[in-house]
N, C-alpha and C positions, 0 to 999 in steps of 0.2 A: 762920667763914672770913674770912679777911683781905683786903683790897680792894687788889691788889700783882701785881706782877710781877716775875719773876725776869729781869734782865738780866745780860749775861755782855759779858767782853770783847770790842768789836767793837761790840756790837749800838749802833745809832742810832736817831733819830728818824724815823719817814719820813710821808709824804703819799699815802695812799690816791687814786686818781686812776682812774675808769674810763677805756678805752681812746677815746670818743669826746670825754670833755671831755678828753684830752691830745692828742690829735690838734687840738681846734681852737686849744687854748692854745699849739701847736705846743712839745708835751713830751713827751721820749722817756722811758721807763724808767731811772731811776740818777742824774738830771739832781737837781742845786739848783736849786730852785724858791723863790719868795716869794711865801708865802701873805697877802693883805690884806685886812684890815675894815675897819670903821670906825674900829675902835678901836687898830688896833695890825698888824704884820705879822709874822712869822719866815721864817726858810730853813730848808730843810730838803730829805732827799731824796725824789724822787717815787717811787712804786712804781704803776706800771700796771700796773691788775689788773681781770677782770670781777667780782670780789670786791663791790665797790663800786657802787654804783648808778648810771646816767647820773644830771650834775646834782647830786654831792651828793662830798664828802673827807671822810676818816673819819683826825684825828691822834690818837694816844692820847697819853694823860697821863700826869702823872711824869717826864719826863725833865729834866733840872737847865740845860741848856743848851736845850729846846726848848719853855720853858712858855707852853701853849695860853690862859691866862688872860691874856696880851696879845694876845687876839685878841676878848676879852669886854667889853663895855662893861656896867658896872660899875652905870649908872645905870638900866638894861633889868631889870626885876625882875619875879620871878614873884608875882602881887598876891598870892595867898592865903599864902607863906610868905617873900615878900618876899628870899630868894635869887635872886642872878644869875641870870637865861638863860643856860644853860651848853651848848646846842645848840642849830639849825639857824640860824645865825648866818652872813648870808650874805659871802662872802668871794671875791676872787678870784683866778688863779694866773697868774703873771707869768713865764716862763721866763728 
């Protein structure tokens, strides 16, 4: 099986946001938002959803205009196989 997703015209990037971190972030559903780390930030659209856990955004990857690895710092490495930290990398949402 191939590690992929099928996007179709229209489809965009968006930002997983449970409904109380976009409340405090004061972020409505549909809104561009700027996601920031340490290492980097993008925009992108919010999608408020109870999908998502309080306390945690979920962007997926692959998108050519929304890439999540400017959000990883590079020098965060997992000891035993020496690959980027490629998750819970904490970030914050700026409306």
């Amino acid at each position: 099986r191939l590690n992929g997703t099928t996007m179709r015209d229209g489809d965009r990037a968006d930002v997983l946001v449970h409904p109380d971190d976009a409340a405090t972030a004061g972020v409505a559903d549909g809104d561009v938002v700027e996601i920031t780390s340490a290492a980097g930030s993008l925009r992108l659209t919010a999608r408020v959803t109870h999908a998502i856990r309080p306390g945690a955004v979920s962007i997926a990857h692959g998108w050519a205009d929304v890439n999540v690895n400017a959000l990883i710092d590079s020098e965060t490495v997992d000891p035993l196989t020496g690959m980027p930290v490629m998750s819970g990398t904490p970030v914050t949402i700026n409306a």
